[in-house]
N, C-alpha and C positions, 0 to 999 in steps of 0.2 A: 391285355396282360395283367394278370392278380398281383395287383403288388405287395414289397415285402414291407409287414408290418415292424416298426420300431415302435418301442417305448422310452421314453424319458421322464424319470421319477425324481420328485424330490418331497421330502414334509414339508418346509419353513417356505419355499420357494413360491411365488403364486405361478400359476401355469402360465402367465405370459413373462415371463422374468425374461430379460432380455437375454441371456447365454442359453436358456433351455429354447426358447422360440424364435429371437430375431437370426441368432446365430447358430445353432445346431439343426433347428427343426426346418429352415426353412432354406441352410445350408442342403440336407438331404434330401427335400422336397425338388430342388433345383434341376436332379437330372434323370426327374420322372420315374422313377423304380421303387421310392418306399409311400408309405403312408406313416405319418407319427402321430403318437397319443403322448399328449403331456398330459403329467397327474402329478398333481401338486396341492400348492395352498389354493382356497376359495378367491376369484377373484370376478371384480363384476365387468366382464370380457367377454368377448368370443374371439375366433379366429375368424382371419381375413383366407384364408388359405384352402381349399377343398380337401387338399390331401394334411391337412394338419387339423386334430381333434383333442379340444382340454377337456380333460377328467378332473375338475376343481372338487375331489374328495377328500380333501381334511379342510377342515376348518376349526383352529383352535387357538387358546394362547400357548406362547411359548414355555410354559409351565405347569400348563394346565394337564388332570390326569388321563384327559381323551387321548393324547400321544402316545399312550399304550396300546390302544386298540389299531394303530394308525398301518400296522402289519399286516392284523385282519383285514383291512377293508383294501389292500395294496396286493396282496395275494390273492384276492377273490377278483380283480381284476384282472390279475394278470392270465389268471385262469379264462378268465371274457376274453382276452384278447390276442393271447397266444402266439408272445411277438418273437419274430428272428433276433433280435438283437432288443436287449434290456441295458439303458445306461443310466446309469444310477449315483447318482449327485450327492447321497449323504449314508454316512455306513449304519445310519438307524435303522434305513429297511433294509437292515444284513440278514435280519431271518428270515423276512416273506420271498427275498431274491432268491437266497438258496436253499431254499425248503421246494422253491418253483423249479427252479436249476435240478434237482434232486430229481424229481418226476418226470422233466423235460428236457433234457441233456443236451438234447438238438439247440434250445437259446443260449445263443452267445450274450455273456454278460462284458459289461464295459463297466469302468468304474472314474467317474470322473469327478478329482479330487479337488477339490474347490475351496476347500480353506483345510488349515490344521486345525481339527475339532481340539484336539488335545492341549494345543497352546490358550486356544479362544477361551476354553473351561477354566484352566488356570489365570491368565491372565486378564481378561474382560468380565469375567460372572462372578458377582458377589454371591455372600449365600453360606451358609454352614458349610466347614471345611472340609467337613468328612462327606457329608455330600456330596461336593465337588470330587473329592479323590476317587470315590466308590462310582462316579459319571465317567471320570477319566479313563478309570480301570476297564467299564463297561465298554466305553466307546473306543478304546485299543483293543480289545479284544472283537467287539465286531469286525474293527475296522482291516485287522489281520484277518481276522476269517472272509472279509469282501475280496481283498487284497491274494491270499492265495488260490481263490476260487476264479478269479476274472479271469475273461482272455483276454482284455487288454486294459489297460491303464492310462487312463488321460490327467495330466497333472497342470492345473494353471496356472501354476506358480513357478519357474526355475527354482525359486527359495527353498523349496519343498526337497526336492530331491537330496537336498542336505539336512533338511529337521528330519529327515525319513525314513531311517538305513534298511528299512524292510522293502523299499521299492528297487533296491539295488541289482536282485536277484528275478527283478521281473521283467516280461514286456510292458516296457509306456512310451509315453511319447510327450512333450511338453505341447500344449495346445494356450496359449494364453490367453484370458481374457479382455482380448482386444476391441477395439470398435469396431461397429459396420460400416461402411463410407458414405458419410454422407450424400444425400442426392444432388449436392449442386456445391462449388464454391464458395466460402467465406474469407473474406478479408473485413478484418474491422475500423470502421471508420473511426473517426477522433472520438475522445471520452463524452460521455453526456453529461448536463449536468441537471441533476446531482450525480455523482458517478455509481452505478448499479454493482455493487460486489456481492456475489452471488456463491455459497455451498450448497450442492449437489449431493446428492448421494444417502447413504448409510447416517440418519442423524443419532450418536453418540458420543460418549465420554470418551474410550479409544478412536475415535475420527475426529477427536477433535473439536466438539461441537460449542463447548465453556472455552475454550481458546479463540474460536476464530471470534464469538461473541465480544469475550474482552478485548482483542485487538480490532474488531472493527468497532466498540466506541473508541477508544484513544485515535482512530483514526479519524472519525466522525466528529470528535469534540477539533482535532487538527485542521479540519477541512472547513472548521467554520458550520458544522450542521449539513454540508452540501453530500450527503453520501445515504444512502439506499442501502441497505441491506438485508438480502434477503435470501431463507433456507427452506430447502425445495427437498423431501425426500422422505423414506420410512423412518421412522422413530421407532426405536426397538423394546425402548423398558416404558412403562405407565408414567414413572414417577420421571422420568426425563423431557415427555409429553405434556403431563401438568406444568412445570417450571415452564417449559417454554411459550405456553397460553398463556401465565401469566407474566411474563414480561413484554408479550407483543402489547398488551395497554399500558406497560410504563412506559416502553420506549416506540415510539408510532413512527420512527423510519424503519423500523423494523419489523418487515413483513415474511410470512409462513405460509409455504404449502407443502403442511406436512401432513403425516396421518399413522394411526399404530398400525395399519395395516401395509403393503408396497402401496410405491407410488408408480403409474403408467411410467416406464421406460421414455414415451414420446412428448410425456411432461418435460421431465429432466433437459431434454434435448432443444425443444423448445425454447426453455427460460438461458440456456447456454447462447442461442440465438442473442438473445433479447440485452445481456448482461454487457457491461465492460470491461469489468475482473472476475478471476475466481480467486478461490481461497482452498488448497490444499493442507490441513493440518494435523494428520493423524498423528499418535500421539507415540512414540518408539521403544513399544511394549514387545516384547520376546514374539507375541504372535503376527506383531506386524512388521520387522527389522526387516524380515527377508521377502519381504511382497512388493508389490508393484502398483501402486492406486492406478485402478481402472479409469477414475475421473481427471488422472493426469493424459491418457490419451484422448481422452473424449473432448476436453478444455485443445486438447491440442490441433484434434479434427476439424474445430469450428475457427479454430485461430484466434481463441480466448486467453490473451495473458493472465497470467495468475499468482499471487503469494502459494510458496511453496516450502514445505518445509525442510529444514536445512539436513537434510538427510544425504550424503555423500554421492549410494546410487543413482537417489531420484534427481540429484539436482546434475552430475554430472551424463545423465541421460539428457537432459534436456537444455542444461548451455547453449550446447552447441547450437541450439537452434532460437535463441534469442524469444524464448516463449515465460520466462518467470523468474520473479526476486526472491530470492531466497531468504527465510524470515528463521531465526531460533525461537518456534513459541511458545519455549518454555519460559521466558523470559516475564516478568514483570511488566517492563513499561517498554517500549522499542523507539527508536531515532524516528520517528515522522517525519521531521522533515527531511531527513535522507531518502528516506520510502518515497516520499510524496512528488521530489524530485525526480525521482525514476519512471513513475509512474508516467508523469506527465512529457519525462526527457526523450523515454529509451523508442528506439524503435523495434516493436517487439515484430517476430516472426520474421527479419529481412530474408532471412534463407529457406521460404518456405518451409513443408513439414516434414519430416520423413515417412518413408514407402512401411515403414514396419510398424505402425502403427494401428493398423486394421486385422481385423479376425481373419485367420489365416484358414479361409473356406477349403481349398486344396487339398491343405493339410489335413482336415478332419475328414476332408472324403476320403482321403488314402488310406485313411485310419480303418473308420467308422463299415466302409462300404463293402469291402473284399469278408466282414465277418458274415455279412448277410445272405441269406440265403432261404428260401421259403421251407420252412418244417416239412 
């Protein structure tokens, strides 16, 4: 049987990003009927999967002027590949999608909304101002144009559906950017020592990254020296990557596996294994009030307690389940030895984890699968 081909596009993303491959691509590959092509950023991978193929055709900086061309070389594709279903992760390839759409009427487009470009421009990227307005302008007016064109709409965020009044009048569906389940059980044994506190993820100024820094010395100078800390993940700006090379040799308990490019997804997961805190700190900017940190389910998968920040939703999601201290880090100097009490008192995780925490594969078949159909 010829199966039905999908694509899944992003610029910025590398082709193994964990929501385009662990959890989309290999969500569809699961019940035998499609083939997918991820095309995205360069990455030095391959797939594990027969019926899953990466197209690592952009490779650039995130400012750099090749990102112009990045339509051409993404519509000359898709032309090669001539897929039933195009789901399309950033409204920057809003011309080559429906310029293809235009000539090809038979591909169903999906449009899956994964951050608010428009708050992130305002609120995260420094830069001349009018710059920035004239990117804004740019990218709401793709981003309408992907928006009226899709047949359907996948949105990762709840938060979204209210920064968004244009998706009001459409087909979507909330898909969140959930975890895949682990392969096996985790319960964490007593602390080690020196105790391992570990950030995951996105390394930035909006995630947080000078916050959880200043608070894990004040906690390191509390502990007596006895404390590990170490940040595992992409670094997005140059000049945030330099800082942080140079402090790994002032301060030598503090260890890096970072890189300006992504970091392997089964990195992250790994040192999650390995750790006995995390550190949650994003920083409660207009584009991140109404999201969800992905790294709070994934800390909660492995049954990784964690500092969390004192954010209302995140923390009253997660109480309940005895997984994290909530810290204000906006604060100057914090109560250590309150913290340091907890740490060592609480018994984290008694009530196991909750079932809602995993990438909700079902869902996106139900979605994803009934558009498909071979040209």
């Amino acid at each position: 049987m010829k199966k039905v081909i999908v694509v899944i596009a992003s610029v910025l993303k590398p082709v193994n990003d964990t929501r385009m491959y662990e959890k989309m691509a290999q969500s569809l590959i699961s019940i035998g009927k499609f083939s997918v092509n991820i095309i995205g950023f360069s990455s030095i991978t391959h797939s594990d999967f027969r019926d899953i193929k990466f197209h690592p055709i952009f490779q650039f900086k995130r400012r750099e002027y090749r990102r112009i061309v990045a339509n051409v070389h993404f519509f000359f594709r898709l032309l090669n590949l001539r897929p039933a279903v195009a789901i399309i992760t950033t409204p920057e390839l809003s011309p080559a999608i429906l310029l293809f759409g235009y000539f090809f009427p038979a591909t169903k487009i999906v449009y899956d909304i994964r951050e608010n470009y428009q708050r992130n421009l305002f609120s995260n990227h420094q830069g001349k101002s009018r710059l920035r307005r004239l990117l804004i302008i740019l990218v709401t007016w793709w981003e309408n144009q992907l928006i009226r064109c899709s047949d359907q709409i996948i949105v990762a965020e709840q938060g979204y559906l209210l920064e968004k009044p244009q998706l009001a009048s459409v087909p979507k569906v909330v898909i969140e950017n959930k975890v895949v389940p682990p392969s096996q059980s985790f319960r964490k044994s007593k602390l080690g020592s020196p105790i391992k506190l570990l950030y995951t993820g996105t390394v930035s100024t909006p995630y947080g990254i000078w916050d959880a820094l200043r608070f894990s010395k004040q906690l390191h100078d509390a502990l007596a020296g006895k404390l590990r800390f170490e940040v595992v993940g992409h670094v997005t700006q140059s000049d945030t990557y330099q800082r942080l090379i140079g402090m790994l040799s002032e301060y030598p308990w503090i260890q890096a596996t970072i890189s300006e490019n992504p970091i392997p997804h089964s990195t992250l997961l790994k040192k999650i294994e390995e750790a006995d805190f995390g550190i949650v700190c994003h920083q409660l900017l207009p584009s991140i009030w109404n999201c969800f940190p992905t790294r709070i389910w994934e800390y909660m998968a492995y049954r990784l307690p964690f500092f969390l920040q004192n954010h209302h939703p995140w923390v009253s999601y997660c109480q309940p389940w005895q997984c994290c201290i909530p810290v204000d880090f906006s604060m100057e100097t914090w109560p250590m030895e309150n913290l340091i009490s907890r740490v060592f008192k609480e018994d984290f995780y008694q009530n196991s984890i909750p079932s809602d925490i995993y990438w909700e594969k079902e869902k996106f078949l139900s979605t994803v699968a009934p558009l498909a159909t071979n040209p």
